[in-house]
C-alpha positions as CSV (number, residue, x, y, z in Angstrom):
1,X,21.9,17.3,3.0
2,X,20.6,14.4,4.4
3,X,19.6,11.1,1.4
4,X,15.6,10.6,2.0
5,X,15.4,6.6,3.0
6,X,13.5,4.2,1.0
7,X,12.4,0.9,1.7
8,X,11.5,-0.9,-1.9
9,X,10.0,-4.0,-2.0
10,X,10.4,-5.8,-5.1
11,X,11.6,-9.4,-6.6
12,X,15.1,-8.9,-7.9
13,X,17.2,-10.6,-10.6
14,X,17.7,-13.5,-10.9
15,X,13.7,-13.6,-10.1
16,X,12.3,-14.0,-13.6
17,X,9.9,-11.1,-13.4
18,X,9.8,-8.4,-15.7
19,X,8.9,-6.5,-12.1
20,X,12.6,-7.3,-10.9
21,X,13.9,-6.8,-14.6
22,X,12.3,-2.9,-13.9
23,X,13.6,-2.5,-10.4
24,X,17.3,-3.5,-11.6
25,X,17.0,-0.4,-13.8
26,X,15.7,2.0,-11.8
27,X,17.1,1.5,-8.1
28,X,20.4,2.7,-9.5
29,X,18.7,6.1,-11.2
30,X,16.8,6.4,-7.9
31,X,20.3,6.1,-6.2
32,X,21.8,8.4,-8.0
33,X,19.4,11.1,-7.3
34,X,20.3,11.1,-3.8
35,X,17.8,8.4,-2.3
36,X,19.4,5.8,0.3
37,X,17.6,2.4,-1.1
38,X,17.1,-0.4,1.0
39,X,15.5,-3.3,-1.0
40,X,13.1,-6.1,0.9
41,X,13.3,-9.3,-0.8
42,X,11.9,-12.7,0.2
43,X,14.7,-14.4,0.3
44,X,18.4,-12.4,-0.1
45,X,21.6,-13.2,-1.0
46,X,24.2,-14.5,0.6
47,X,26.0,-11.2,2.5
48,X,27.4,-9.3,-0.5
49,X,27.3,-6.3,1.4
50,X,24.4,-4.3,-0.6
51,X,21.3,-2.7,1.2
52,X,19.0,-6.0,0.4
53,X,17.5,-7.4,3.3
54,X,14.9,-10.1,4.1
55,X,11.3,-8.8,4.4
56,X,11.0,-9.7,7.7
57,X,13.6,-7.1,8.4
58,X,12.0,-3.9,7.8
59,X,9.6,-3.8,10.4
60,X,12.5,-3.6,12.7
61,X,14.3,-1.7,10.6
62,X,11.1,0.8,10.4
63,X,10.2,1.1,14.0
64,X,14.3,1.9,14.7
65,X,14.4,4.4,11.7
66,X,11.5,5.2,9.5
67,X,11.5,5.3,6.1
68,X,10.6,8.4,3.9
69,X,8.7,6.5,1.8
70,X,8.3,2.9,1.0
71,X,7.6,1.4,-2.5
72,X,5.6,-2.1,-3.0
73,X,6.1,-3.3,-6.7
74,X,3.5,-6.1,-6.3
75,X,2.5,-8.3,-9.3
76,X,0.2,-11.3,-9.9
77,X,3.3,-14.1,-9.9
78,X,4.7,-16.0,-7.1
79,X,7.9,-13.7,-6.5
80,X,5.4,-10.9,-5.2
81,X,3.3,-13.3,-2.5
82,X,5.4,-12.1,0.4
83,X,4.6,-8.5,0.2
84,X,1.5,-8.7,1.1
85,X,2.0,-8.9,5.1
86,X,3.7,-6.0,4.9
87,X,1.3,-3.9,3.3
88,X,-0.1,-2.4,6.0
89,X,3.0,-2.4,8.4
């Protein structure tokens, strides 16, 4: 069976948002009921070899292979700003 792709769009630790605090816990739960998670950040970190990618990746990313779903966790602080272009891509 083929893993249903994901694109999540979130602030991640060390962002201090209790938003990226959530996502931390849940993208592993998410992954371990079969989802392939690619995770759209503002700014990632250095390679480390984990599916989290700059923001201004997944529109590439999504025209070359479509996601199944995508997830926006957008809150009011400044770690959730970039999203909002991508809302509508």
């Amino acid at each position: 069976m083929v893993a249903m792709r994901l694109a999540w769009f979130s602030p991640l630790p060390p962002d201090p948002s209790g938003i990226a605090a959530y996502s931390a816990d849940v993208l592993p739960l998410l992954e371990s009921g079969g989802w392939s998670i690619d995770r759209f950040v503002d700014r990632p970190p250095a390679a480390d070899g984990s599916n989290v990618f700059n923001a201004h990746d997944f529109v590439w990313k999504h025209q070359r292979a479509p996601y199944d779903l995508v997830v926006y966790q957008v809150g009011n602080a400044r770690w959730h700003d970039y999203m909002w272009a991508y809302l509508a891509a």
